[in-house]
C-alpha positions, 0 to 999 in steps of 0.5 A: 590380290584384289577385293571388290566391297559392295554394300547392299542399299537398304537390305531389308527393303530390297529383298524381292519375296519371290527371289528369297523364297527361291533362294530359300528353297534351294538351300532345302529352308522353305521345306516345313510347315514352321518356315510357311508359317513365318513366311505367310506372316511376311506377306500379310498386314499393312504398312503404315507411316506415322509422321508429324504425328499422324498416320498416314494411308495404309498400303500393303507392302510387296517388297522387303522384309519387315523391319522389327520382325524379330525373324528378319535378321535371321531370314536376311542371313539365310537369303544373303548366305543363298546369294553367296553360295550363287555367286561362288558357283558363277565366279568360282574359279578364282579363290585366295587362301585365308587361314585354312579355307580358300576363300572367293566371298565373304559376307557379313550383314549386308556386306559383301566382299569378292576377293581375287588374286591376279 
């Protein structure tokens, strides 16, 4: 068996929107109201840095999700799970057997991990 661990540098920061929101409609996610609402207020406000306690120049943000957001987490999962799902289809000709499920990739966090047999 072989297992390939790839880690995502700063997940947050680098999700492209646009990406995630294709992802986001695929998996029928972004088809509501609720999820146009909380996506809206993703990609509005600006961004502010606050060091050597001064704030530094505002700047609005076009890439990531927003760290604090109490929905963040939950749009990462979602977004990672939509990326799963991708990279199944693209490689899913190989898959190992784990309990009763046969498994290619596993996912937790900001973790990814493909798995093959030889």
């Amino acid at each position: 068996m072989f297992i390939m661990a790839l880690d995502v540098a700063k997940a947050y920061d680098s999700v492209h929107r646009s990406r995630a929101l294709t992802i986001l409609r695929h998996m029928g996610v972004a088809n509501n109201k609720f999820f146009d609402l909380l996506w809206h207020s993703l990609n509005i406000g600006e961004t502010v840095v606050c060091g050597g306690g001064k704030l530094g120049e505002p700047w609005l943000s076009s890439r990531g999700i927003k760290q604090g957001c109490p929905a963040s987490p939950i749009l990462f999962c979602l977004i990672m799970s939509g990326l799963q799902r991708y990279l199944e289809r693209l490689i899913g000709h190989c898959s190992i057997k784990i309990g009763d499920e046969n498994r290619l990739i596993s996912t937790y966090a900001d973790d990814i991990k493909i798995m093959c047999t030889s």
